[in-house]
BAFI-3210 file (N, C-alpha, C; in Angstrom, 3 decimals, decimal comma, padded with zeros to 6 digits):
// residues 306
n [1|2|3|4|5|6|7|8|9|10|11|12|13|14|15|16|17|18|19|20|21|22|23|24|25|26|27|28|29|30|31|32|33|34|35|36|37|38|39|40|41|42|43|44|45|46|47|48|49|50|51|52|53|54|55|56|57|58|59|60|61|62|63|64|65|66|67|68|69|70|71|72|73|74|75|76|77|78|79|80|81|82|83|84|85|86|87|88|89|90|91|92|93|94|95|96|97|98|99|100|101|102|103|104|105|106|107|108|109|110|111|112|113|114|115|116|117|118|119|120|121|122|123|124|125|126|127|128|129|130|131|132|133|134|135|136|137|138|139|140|141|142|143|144|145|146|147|148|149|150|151|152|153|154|155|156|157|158|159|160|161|162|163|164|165|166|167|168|169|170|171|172|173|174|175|176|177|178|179|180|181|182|183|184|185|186|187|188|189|190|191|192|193|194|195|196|197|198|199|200|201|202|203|204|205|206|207|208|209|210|211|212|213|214|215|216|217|218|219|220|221|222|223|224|225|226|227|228|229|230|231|232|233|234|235|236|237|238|239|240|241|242|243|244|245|246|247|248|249|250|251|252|253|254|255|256|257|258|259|260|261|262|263|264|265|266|267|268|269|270|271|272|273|274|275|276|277|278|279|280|281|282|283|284|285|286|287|288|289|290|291|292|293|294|295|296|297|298|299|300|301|302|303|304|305|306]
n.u [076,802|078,856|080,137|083,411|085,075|087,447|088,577|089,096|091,585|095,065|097,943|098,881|097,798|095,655|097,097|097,917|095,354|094,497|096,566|096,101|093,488|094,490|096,060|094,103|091,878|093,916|093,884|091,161|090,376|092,240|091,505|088,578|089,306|090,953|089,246|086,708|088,049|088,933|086,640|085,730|087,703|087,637|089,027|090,691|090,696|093,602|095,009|095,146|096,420|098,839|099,331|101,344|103,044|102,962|103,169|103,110|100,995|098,374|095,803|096,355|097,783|095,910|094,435|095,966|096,414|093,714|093,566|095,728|094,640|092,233|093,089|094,396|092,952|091,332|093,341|094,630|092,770|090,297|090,480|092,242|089,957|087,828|089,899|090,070|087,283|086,731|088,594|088,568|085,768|084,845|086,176|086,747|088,353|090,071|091,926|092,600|091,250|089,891|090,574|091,514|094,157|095,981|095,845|099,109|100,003|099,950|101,145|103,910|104,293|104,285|105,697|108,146|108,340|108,988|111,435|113,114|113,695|116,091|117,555|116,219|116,767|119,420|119,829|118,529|120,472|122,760|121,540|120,915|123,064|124,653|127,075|127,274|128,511|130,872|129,736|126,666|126,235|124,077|122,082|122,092|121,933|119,248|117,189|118,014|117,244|114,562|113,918|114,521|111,921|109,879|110,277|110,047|107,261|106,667|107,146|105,592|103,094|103,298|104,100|103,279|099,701|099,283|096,895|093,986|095,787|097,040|095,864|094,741|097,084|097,887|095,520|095,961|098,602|098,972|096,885|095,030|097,294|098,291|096,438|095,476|097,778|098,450|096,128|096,147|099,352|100,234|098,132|096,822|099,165|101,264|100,201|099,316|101,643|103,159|101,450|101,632|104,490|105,062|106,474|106,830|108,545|110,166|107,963|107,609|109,556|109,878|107,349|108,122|109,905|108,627|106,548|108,567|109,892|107,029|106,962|108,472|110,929|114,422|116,212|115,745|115,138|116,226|115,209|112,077|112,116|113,115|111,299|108,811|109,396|109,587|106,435|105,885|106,101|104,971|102,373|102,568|103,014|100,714|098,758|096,640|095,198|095,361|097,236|099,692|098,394|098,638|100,905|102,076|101,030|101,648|104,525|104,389|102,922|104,463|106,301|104,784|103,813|106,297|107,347|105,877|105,675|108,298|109,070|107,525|109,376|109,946|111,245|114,604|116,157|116,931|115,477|115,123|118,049|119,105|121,103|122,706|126,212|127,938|126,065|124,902|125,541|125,339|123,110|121,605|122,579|121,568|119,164|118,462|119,271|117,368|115,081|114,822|114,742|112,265|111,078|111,147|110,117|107,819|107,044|106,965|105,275|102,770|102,712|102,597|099,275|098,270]
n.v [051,085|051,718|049,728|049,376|049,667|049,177|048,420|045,462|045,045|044,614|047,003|047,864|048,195|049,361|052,413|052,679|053,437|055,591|057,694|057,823|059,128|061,546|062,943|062,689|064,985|066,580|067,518|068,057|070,258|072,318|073,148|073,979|075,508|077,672|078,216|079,111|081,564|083,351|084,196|084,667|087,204|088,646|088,071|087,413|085,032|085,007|086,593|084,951|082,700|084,063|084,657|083,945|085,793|088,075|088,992|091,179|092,463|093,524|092,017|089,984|088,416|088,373|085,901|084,002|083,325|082,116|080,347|078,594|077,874|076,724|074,284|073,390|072,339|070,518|068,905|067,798|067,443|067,384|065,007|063,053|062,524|061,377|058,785|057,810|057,255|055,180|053,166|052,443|051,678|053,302|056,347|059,414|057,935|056,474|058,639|059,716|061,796|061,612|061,232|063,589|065,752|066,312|069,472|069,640|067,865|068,893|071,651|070,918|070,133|072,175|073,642|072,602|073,383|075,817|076,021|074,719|076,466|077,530|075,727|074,070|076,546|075,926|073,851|074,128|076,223|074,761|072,960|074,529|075,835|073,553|072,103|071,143|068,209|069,608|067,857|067,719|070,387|071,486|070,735|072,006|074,429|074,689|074,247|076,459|078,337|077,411|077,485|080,613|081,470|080,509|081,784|084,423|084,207|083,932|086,196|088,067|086,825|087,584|090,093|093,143|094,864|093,591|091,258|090,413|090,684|089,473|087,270|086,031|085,182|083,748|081,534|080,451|079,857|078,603|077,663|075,729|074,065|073,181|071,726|069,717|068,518|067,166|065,425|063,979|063,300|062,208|061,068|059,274|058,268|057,594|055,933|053,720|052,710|051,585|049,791|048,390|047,281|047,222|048,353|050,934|053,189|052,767|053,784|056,487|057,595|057,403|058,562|061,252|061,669|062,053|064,021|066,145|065,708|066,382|069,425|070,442|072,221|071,509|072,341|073,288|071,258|069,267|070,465|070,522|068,077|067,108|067,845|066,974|064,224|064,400|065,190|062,974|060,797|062,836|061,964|059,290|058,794|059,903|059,639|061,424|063,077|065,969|067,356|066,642|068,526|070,802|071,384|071,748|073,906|076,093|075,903|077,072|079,086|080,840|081,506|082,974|085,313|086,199|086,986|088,117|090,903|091,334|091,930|094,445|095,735|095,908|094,916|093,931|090,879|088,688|087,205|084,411|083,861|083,308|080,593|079,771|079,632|082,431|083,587|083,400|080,719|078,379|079,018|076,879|074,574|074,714|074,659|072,514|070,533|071,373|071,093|068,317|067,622|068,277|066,758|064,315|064,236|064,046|061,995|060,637|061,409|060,730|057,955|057,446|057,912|056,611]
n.w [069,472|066,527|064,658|063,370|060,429|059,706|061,634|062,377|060,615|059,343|061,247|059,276|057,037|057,256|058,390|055,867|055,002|056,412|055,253|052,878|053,473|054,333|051,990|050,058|051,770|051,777|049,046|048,694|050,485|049,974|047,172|048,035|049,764|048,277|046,142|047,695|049,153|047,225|046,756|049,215|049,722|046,965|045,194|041,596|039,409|038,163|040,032|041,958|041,194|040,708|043,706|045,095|044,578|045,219|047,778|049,714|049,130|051,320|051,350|049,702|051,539|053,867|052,113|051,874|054,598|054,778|053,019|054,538|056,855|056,132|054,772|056,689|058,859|057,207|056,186|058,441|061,058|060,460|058,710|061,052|062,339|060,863|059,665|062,427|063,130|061,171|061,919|064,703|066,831|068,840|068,612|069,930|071,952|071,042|069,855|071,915|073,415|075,462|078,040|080,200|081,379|084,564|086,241|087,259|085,708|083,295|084,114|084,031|081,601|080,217|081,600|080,685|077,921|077,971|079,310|077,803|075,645|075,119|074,588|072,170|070,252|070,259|068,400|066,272|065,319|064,746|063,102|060,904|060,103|059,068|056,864|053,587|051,170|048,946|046,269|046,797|046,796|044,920|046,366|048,386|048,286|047,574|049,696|051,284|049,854|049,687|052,707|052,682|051,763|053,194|055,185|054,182|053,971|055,981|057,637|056,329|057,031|060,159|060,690|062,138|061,248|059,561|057,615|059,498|061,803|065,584|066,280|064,782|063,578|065,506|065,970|063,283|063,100|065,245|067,084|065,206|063,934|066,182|067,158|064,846|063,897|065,792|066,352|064,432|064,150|066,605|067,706|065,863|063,501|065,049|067,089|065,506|064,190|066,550|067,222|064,702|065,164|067,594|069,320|071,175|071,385|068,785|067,176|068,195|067,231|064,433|063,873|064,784|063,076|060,345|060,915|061,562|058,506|056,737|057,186|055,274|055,715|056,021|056,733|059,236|060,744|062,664|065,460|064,787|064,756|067,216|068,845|068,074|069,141|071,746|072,177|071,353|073,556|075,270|074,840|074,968|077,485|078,928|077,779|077,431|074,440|075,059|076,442|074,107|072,559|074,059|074,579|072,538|071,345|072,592|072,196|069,403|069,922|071,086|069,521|067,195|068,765|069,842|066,920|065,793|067,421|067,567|064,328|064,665|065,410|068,311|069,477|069,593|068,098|070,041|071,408|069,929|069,668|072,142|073,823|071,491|069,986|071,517|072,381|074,434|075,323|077,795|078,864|076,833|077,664|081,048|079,878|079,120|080,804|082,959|081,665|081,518|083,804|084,421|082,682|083,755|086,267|085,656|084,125|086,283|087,416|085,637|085,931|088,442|087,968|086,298]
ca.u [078,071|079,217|081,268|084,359|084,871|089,018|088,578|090,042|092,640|096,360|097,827|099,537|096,380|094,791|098,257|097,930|094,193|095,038|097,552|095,040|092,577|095,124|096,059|092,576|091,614|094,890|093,589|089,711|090,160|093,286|090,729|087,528|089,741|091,483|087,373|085,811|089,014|089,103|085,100|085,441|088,602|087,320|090,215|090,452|092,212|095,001|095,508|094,735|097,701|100,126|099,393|102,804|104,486|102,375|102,825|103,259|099,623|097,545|094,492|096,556|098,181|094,493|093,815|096,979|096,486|092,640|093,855|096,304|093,722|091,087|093,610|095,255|091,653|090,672|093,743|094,412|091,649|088,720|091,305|092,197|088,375|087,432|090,465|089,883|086,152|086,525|089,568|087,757|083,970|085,056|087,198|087,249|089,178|091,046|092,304|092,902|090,312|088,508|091,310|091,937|095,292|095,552|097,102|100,138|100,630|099,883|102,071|105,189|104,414|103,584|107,177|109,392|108,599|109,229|112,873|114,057|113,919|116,684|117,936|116,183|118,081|121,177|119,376|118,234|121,860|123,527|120,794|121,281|124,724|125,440|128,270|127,372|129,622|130,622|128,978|125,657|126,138|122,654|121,098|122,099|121,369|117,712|117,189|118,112|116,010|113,065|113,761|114,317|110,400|109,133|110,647|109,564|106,071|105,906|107,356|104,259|101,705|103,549|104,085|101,852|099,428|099,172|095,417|093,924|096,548|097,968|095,310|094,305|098,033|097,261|094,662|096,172|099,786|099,309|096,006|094,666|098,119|098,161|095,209|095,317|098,618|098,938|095,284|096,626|100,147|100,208|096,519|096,741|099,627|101,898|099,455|099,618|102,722|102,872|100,767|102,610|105,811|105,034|108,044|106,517|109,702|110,315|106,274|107,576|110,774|109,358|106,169|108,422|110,629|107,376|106,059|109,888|109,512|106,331|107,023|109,665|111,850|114,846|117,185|115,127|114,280|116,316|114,505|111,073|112,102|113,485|109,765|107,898|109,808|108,952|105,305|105,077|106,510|103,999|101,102|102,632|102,858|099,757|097,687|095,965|096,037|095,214|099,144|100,427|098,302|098,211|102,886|102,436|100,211|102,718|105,407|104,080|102,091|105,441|106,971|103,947|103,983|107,858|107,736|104,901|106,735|110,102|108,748|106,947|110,155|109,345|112,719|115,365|116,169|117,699|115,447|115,785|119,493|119,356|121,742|123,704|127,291|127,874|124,739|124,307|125,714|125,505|121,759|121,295|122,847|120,888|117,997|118,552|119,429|116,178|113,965|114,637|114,465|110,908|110,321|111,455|108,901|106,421|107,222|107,074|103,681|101,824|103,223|101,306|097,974|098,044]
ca.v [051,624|051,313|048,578|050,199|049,761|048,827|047,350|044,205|045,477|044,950|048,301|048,697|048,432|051,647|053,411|053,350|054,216|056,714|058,304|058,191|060,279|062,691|063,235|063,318|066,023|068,227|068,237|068,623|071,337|072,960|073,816|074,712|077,231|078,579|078,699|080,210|082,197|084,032|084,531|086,218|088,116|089,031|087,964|087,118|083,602|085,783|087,157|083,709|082,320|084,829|085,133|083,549|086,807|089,657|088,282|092,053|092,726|092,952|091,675|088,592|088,109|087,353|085,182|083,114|082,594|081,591|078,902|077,458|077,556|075,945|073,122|072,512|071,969|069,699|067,682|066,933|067,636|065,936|063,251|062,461|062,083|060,252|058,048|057,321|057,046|054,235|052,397|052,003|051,827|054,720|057,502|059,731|057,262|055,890|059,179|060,230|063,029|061,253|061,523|064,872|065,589|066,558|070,394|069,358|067,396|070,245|072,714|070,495|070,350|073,714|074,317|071,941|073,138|076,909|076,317|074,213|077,371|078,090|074,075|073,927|077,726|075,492|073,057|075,325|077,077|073,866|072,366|075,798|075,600|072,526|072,893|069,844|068,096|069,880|067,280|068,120|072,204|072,526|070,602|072,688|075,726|074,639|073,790|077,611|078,943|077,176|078,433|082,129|081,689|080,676|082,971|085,614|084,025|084,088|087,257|088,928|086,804|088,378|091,842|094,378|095,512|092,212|090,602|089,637|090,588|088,202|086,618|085,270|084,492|082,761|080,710|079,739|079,151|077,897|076,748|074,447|073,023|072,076|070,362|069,088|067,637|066,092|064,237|063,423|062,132|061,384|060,216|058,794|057,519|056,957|054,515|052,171|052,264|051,389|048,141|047,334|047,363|046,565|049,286|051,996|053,690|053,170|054,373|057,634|058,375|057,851|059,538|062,434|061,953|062,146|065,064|066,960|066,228|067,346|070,817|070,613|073,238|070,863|073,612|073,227|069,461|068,894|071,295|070,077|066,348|066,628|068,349|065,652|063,236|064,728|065,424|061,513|060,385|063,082|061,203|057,859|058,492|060,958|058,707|062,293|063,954|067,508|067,433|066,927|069,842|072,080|071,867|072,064|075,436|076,790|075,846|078,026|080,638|081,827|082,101|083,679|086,383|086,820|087,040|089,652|091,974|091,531|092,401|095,178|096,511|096,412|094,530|092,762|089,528|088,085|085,836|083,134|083,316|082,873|079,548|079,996|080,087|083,377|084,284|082,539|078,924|078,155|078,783|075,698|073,409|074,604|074,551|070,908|069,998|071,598|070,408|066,591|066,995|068,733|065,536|062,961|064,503|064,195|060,763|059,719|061,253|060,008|056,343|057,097|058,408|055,876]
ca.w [068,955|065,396|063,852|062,320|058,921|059,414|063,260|062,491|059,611|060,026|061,375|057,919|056,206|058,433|058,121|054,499|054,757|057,127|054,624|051,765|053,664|054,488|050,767|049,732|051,997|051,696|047,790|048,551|051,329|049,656|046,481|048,635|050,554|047,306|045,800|048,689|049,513|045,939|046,932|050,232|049,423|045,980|044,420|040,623|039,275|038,150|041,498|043,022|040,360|041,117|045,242|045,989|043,696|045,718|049,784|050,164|049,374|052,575|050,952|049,532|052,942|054,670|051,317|052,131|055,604|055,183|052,900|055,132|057,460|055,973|054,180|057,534|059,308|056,882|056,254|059,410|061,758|059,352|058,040|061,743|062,652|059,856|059,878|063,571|062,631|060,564|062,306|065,789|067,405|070,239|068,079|070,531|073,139|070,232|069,721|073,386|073,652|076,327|079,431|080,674|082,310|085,736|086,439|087,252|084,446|082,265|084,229|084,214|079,984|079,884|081,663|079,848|076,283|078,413|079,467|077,128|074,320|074,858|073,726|070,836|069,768|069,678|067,788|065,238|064,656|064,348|061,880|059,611|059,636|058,398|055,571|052,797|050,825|047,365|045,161|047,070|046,732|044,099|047,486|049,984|047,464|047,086|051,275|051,761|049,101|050,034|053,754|052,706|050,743|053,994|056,331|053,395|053,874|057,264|057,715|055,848|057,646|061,396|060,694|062,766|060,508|058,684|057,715|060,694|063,395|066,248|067,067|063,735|063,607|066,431|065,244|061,835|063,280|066,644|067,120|064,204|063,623|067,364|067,031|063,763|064,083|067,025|066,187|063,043|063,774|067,429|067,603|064,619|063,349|066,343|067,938|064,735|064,282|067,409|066,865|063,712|065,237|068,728|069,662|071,253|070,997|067,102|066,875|068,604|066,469|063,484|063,788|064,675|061,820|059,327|061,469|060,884|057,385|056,405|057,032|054,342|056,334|056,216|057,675|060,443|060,570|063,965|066,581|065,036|064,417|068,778|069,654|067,998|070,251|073,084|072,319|070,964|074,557|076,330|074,356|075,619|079,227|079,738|077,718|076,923|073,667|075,274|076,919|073,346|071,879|074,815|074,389|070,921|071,253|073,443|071,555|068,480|070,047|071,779|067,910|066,676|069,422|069,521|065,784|065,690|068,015|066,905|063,070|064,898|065,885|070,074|070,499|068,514|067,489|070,823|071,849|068,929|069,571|073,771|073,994|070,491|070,796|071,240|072,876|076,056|075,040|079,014|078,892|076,392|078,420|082,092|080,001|078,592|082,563|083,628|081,353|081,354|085,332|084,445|081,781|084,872|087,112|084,733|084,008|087,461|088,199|085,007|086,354|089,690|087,656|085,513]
c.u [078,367|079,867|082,314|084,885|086,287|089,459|089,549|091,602|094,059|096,722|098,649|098,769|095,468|096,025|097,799|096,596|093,901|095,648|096,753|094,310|093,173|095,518|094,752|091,951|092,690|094,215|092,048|089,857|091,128|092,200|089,623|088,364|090,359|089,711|086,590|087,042|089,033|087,490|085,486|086,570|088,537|088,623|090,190|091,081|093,167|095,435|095,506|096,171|099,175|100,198|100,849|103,828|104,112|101,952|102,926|101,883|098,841|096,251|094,601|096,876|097,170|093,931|094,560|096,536|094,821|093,213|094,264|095,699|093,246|092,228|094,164|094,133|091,380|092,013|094,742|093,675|090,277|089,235|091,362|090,781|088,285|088,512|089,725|088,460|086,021|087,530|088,585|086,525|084,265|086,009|087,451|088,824|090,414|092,725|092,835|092,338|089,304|089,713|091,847|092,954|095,006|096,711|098,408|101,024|100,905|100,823|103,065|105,211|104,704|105,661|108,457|109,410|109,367|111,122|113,573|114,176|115,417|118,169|117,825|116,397|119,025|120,738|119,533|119,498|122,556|122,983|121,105|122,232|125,278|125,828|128,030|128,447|129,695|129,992|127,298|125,357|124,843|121,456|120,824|121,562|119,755|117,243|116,938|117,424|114,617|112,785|113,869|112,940|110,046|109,011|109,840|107,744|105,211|106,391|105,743|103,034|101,892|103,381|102,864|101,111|098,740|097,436|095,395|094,488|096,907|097,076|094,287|095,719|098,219|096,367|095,380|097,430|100,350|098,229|095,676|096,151|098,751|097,045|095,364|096,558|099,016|097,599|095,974|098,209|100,325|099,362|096,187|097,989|100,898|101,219|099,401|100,564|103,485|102,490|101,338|103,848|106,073|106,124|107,207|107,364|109,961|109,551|106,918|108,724|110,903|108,630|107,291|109,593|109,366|106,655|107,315|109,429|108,721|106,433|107,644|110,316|113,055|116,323|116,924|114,388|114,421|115,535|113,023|110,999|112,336|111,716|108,900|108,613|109,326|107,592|104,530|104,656|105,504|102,614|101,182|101,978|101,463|098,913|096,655|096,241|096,239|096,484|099,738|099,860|098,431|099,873|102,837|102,268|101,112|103,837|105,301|103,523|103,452|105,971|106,282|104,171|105,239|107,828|106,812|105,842|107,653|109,894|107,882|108,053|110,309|110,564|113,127|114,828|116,795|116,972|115,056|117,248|119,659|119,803|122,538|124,638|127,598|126,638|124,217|124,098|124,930|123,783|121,009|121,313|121,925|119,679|117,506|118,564|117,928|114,977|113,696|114,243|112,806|110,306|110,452|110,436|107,358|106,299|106,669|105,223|102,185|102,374|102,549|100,380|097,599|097,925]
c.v [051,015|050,445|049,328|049,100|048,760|048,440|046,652|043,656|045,321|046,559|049,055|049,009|049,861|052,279|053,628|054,052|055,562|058,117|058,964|059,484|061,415|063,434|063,646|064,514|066,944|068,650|069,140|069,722|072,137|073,603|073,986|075,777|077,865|079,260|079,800|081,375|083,532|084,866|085,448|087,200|089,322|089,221|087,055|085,560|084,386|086,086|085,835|083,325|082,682|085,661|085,303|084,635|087,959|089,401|089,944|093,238|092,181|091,913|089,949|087,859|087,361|086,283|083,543|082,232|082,017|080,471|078,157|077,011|076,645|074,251|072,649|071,748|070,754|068,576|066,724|066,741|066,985|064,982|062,924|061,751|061,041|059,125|057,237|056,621|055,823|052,509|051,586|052,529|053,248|055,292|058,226|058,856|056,895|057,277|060,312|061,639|062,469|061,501|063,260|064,818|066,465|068,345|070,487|068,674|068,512|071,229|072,393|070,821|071,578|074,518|073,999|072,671|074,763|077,054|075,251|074,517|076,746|076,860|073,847|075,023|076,531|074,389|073,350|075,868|075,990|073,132|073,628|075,770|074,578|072,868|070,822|069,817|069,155|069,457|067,038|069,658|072,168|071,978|071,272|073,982|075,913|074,352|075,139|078,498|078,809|077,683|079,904|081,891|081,527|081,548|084,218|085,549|084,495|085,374|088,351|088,061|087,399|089,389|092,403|094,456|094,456|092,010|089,985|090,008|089,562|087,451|086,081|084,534|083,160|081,337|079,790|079,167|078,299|076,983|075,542|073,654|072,152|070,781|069,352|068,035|066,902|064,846|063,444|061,908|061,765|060,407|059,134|057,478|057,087|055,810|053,648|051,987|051,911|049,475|047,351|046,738|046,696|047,457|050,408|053,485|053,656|053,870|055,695|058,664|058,838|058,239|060,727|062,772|062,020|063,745|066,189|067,068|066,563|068,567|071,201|072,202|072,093|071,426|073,534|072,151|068,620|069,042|070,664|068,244|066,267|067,188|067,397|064,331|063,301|064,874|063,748|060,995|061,135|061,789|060,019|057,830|058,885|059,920|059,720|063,022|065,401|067,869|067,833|068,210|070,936|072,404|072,258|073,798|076,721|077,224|077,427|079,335|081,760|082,590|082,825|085,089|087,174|087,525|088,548|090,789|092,353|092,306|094,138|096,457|097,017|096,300|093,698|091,428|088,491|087,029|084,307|082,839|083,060|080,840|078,996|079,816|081,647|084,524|083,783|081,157|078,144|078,327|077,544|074,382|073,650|074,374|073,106|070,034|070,258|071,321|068,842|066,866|067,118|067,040|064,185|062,828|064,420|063,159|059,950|060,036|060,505|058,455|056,252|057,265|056,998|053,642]
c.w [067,597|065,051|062,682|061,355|059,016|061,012|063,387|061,263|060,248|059,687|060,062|057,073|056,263|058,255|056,923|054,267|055,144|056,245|053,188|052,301|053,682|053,328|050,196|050,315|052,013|049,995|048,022|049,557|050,663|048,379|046,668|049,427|049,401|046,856|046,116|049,196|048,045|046,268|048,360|050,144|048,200|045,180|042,513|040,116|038,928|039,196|042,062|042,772|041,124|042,864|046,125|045,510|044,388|047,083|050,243|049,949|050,940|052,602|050,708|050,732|053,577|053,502|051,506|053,572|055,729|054,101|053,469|056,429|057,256|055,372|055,372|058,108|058,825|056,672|057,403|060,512|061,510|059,304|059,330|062,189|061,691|059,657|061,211|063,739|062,056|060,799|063,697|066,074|068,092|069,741|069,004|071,840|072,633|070,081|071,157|074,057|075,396|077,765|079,378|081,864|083,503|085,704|086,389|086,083|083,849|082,627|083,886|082,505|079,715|080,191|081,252|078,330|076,420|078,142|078,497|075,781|074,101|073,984|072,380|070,085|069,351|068,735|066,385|064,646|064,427|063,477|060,669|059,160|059,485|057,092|054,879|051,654|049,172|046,460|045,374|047,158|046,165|045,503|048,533|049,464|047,847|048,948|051,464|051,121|049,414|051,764|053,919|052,355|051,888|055,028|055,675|053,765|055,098|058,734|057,524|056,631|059,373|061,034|061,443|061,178|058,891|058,249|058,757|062,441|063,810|066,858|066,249|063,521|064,286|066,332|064,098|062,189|064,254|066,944|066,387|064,539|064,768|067,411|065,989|063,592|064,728|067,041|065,143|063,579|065,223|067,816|067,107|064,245|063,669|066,649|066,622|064,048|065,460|067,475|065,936|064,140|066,820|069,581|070,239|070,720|069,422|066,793|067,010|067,413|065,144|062,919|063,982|063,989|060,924|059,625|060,864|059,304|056,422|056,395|056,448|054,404|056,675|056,933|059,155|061,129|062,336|064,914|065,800|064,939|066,354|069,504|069,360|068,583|071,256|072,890|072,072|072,511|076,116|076,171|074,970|077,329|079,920|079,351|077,157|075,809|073,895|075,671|075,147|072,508|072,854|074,653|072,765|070,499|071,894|072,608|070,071|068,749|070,448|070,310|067,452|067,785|069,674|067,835|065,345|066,483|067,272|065,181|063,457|065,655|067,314|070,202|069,460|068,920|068,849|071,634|071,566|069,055|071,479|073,106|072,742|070,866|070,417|072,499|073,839|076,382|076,714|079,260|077,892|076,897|079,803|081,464|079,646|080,089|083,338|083,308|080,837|083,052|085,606|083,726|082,501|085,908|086,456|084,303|085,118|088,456|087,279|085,276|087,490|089,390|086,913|086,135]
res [x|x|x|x|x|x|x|x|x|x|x|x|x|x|x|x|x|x|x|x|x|x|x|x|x|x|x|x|x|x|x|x|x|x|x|x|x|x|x|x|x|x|x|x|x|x|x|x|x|x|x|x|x|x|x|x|x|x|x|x|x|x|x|x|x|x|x|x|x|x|x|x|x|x|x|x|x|x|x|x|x|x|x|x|x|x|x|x|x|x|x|x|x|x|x|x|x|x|x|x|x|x|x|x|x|x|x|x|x|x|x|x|x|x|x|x|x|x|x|x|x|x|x|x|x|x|x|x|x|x|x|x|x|x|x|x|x|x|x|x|x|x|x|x|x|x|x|x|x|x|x|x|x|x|x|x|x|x|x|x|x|x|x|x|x|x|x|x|x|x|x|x|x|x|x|x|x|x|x|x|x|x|x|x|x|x|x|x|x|x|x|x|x|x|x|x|x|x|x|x|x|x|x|x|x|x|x|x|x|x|x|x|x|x|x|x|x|x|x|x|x|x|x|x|x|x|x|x|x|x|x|x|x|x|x|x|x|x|x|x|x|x|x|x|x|x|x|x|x|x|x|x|x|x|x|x|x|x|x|x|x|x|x|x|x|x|x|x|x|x|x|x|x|x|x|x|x|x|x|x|x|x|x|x|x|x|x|x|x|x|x|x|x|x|x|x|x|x|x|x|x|x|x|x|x|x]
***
């Protein structure tokens, strides 16, 4: 077995190395998928340039989503490997690929991230609607701008009819970034912050404050800053990382498939607003009641597996 490179490193030392790689490959995979993306699309640098002004081209559409493909792949899916690669002898173990959860585990995950939509709805409407102070107005301006561009973005990569369909959607919005993120920051750099800190608990809160704000959707920072809590806290207890990607996959595939429809005109908009006020407040709260009793039972059996 190998001798890793950053073994005997304090865990701030591998965090920051950690952090490097991840930068380094969002640049080197972010301009091999623009490269080869311009190449199999047959797209020009002008068109490449101006992709983000023509999301209503079909052609650019599949050019878009094979970049964020290929850049998510590599900067956190390679970077986790190769981080983990060079931190400890046994990467896989390091990174929790090697325990496989038991059914039950998995169902109880599978049914907490289910009923407790309708929770993180109220999450979501009360993170949007926050009213900032007057002498922050050009902040709150620029927050809502940059969340109309993505909604606009990710509007055109749902739509019926889209590049690809729902099951490239699938792939690019649910899959990789299950994987890739949960090696990355639960795998990754939960467990040494973790070691630095000795807190499991701090490890968890602020891995899923870092996780929130990467996706610089800050409209929407709550509902993914409270999911990376819960997915840190699966990682803790299960001990497996397949729990935190198999809720994560869930988590997104449902949005991706609601979002396709709903843009496809099958059925409104009603079930992003289930547990709003307005819209079935009383389903936020049973589902907040039903899915801690799901996250207690799930507690109490990875404590007998373990």
């Amino acid at each position: 077995m190998k001798k890793a490179f950053l073994l005997d490193a304090h865990p701030s030392r591998q965090l920051v190395f950690t952090l490097l790689i991840v930068i380094g490959s969002w640049l080197l995979f972010q301009i091999l998928g623009m490269v080869s993306g311009m190449l199999v699309f047959g797209l020009s640098f002008d068109e490449m340039l101006n992709s983000m002004q023509t999301i209503s081209d079909n052609r650019i559409v599949g050019f878009l989503k094979y970049v964020q493909a290929f850049t998510s792949a590599g900067m956190f899916i390679f970077a986790a490997g190769l981080a983990a690669w060079y931190i400890e002898p046994d990467w896989k173990d390091f990174l929790g690929l090697k325990k496989h959860p038991g059914w039950l585990i998995s169902f109880l995950a599978v049914a907490f991230i289910v009923v407790i939509l309708p929770f993180t709805n109220l999450l979501t409407y009360y993170n949007a609607n926050i009213v900032f102070p007057p002498f922050l107005e050009g902040v709150e301006t620029f927050f809502h701008e940059k969340e109309d561009q993505m909604m606009e973005i990710m509007e055109s990569f749902l739509k019926p009819g889209a590049a690809g369909g729902l099951l490239v959607n699938l792939l690019v919005i649910a899959i990789i970034p299950a994987i890739g993120e949960e090696l990355i920051f639960r795998g990754v750099i939960q467990k040494l912050l973790n070691r630095w800190f000795k807190n499991a608990h701090w490890a968890i809160f602020l891995t899923a404050f870092l996780f929130s704000a990467m996706h610089f959707q800050f409209l929407s920072f709550l509902p993914r800053f409270f999911l990376g809590i819960i997915l840190g806290y699966l990682f803790l207890w299960s001990g497996s990382m397949w729990v935190a990607i198999l809720v994560h996959f869930i988590n997104n595939a449902v949005a991706v498939v609601f979002y396709f429809y709903y843009y496809g005109g099958y059925y409104g908009k009603y079930l992003e607003e289930v547990g709003t006020p307005g819209n079935g407040f009383a389903f936020a709260l049973i589902g907040a009641i039903a899915g801690f009793g799901l996250l207690s039972l799930l507690y109490r059996k990875t404590r007998l597996e373990n």
